[in-house]
Rosetta silent file (secondary structure, phi, psi, omega in degrees, C-alpha in Angstrom):
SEQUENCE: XXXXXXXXXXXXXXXXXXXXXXXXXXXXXXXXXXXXXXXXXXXXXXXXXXXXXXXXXXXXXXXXXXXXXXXXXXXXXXXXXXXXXXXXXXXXXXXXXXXXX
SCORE:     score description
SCORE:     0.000 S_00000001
   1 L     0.000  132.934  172.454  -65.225 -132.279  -40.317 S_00000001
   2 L   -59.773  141.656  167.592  -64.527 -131.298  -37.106 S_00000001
   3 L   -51.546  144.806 -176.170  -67.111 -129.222  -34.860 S_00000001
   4 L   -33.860  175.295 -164.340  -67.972 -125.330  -34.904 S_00000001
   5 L  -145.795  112.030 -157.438  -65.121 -123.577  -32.833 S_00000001
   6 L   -85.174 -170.223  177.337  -66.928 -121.924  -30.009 S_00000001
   7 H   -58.785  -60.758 -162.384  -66.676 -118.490  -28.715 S_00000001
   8 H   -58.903  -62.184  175.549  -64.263 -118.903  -25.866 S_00000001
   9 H   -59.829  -34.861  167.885  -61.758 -121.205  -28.010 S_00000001
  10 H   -31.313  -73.005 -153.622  -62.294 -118.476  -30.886 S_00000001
  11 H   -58.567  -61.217  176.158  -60.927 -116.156  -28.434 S_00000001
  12 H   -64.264    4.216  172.748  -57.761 -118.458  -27.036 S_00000001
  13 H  -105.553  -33.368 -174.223  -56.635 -119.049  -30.380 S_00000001
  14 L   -94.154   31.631  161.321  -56.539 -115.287  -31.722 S_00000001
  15 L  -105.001  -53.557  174.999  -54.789 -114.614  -28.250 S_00000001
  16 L  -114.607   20.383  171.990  -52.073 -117.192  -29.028 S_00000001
  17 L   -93.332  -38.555 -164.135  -52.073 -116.855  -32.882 S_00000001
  18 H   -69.861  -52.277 -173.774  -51.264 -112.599  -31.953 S_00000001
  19 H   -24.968  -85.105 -173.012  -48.744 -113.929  -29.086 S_00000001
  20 H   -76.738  -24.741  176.221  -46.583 -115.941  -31.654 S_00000001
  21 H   -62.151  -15.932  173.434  -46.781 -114.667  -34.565 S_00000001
  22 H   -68.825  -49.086 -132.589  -45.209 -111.366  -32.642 S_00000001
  23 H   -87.953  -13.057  148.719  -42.996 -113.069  -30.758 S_00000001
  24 L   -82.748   27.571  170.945  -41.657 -114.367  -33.960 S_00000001
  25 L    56.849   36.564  169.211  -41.257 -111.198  -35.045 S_00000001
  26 E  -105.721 -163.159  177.039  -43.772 -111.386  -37.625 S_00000001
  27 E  -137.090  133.056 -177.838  -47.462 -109.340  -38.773 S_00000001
  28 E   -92.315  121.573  176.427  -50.731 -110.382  -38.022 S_00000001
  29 E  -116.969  -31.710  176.729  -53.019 -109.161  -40.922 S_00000001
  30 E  -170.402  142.311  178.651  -56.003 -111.244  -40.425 S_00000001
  31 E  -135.254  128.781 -171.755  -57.827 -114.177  -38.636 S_00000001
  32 E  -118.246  170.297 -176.866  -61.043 -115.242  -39.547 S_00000001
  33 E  -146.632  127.159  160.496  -63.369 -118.169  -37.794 S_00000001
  34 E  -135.001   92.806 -178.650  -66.019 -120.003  -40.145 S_00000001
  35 L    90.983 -126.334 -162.905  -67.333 -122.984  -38.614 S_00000001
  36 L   -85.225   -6.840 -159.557  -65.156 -125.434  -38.074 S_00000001
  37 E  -131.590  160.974 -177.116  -61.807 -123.682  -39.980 S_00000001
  38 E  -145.093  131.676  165.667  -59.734 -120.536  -38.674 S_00000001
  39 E  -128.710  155.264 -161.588  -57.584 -118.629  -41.245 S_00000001
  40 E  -132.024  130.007  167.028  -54.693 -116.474  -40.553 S_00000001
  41 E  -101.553  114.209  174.286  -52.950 -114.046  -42.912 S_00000001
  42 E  -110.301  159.565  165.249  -49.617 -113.432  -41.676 S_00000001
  43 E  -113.805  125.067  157.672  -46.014 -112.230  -42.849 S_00000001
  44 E  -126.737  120.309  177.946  -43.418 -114.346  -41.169 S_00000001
  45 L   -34.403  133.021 -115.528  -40.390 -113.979  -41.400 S_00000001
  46 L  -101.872  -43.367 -169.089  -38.494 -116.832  -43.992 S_00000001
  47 L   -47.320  -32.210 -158.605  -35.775 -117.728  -41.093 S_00000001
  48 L   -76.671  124.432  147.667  -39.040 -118.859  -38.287 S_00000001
  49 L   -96.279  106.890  147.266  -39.249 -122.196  -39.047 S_00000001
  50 H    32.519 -105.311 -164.705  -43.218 -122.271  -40.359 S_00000001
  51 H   -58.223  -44.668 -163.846  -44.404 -125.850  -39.161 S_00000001
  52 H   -89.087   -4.434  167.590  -42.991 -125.403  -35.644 S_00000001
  53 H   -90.966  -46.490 -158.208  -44.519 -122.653  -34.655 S_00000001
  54 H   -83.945   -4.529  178.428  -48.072 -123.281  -35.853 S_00000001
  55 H   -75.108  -40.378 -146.816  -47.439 -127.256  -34.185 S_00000001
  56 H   -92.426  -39.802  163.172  -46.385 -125.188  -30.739 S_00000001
  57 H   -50.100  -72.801 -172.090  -49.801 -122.828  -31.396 S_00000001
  58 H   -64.685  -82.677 -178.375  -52.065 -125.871  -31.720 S_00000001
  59 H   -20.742  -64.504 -151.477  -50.427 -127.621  -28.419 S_00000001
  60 H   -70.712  -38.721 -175.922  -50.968 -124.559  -26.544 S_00000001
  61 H   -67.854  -51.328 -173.282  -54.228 -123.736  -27.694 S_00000001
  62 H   -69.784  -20.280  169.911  -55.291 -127.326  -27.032 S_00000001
  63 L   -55.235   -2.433  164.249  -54.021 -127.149  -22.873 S_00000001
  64 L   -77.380   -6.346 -160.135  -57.716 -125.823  -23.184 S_00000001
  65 L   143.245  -33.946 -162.918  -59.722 -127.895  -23.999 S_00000001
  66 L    59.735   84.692  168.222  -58.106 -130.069  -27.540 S_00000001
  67 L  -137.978    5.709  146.978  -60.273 -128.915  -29.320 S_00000001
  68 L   -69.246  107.549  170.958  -57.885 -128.050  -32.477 S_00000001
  69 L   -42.274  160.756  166.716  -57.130 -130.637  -35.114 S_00000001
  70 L   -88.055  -11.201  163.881  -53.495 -130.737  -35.410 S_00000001
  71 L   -80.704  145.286  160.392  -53.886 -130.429  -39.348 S_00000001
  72 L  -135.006 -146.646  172.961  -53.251 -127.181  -41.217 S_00000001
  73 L  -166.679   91.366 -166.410  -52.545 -126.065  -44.489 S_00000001
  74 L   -94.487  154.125  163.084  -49.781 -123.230  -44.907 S_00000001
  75 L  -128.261  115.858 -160.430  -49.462 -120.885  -48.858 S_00000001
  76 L  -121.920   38.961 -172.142  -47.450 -118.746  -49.314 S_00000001
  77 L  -103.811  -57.116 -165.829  -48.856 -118.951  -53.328 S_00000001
  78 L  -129.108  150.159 -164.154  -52.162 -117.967  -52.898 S_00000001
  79 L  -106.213  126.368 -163.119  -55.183 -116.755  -49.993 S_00000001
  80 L   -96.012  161.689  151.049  -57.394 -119.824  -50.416 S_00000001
  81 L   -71.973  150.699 -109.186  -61.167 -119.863  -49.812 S_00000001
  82 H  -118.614  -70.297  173.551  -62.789 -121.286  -46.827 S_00000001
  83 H   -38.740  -59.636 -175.057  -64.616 -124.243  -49.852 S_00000001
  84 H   -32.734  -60.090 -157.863  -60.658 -124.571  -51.309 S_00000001
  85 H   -64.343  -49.713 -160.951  -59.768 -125.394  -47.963 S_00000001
  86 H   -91.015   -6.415  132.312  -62.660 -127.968  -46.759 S_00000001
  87 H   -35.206  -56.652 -175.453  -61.781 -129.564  -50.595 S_00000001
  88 H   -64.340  -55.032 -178.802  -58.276 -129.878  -49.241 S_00000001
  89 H   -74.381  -39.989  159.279  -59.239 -131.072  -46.031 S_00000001
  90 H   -26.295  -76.048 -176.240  -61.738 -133.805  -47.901 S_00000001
  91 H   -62.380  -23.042  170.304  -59.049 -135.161  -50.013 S_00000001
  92 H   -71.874  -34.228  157.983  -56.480 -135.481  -47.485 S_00000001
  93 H   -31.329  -37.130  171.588  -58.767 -137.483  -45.257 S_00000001
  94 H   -86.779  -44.706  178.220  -59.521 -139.793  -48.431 S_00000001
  95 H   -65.712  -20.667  164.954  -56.054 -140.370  -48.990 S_00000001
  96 H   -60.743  -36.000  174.894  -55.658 -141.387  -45.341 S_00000001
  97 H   -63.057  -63.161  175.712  -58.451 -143.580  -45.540 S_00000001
  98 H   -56.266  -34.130 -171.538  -57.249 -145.493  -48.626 S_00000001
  99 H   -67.140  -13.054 -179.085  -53.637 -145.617  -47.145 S_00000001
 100 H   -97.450  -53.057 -170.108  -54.986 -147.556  -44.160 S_00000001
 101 L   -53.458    0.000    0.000  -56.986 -150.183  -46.075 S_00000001
């Protein structure tokens, strides 16, 4: 797992999570910081394509420092728990492992 997410980067990420998700004409509902993971509830519109926005989010946010993984995990099923999610992030990490051996 990646390291705690300090104050300052807390701050440049919900600064350029509010940014795009406006500017893509979407709603910001909620952003949370626990550790090491930041979750965002948003409505975005179905036309935005998704993945290119939150890869353009992480780049920017990283001219800062890098200090964002470049993985994420979008749902549009269900609002996962902060354990779902570090579950998620476990197993992808194992399948990466085995795929390199």
């Amino acid at each position: 797992m990646a390291k705690d997410i300090q104050r300052l980067n807390r701050e440049c990420v919900t600064e350029e999570v509010r940014f795009s998700i406006k500017k893509s004409k979407g709603e910001l509902e909620q952003i949370l910081f626990d550790k090491e993971l930041c979750t965002i509830l948003s409505i975005i519109p179905l036309q935005i394509p998704i993945q290119n926005l939150f890869k353009e989010l992480i780049c920017e946010c990283n001219q800062y420092g890098n200090f964002l993984e470049p993985d994420y995990i979008i749902t549009n099923v269900k609002i996962l728990s902060n354990d779902q999610i570090r579950k998620l992030i476990k197993l992808n990490q194992s399948r990466n492992k085995t795929r390199k051996s």
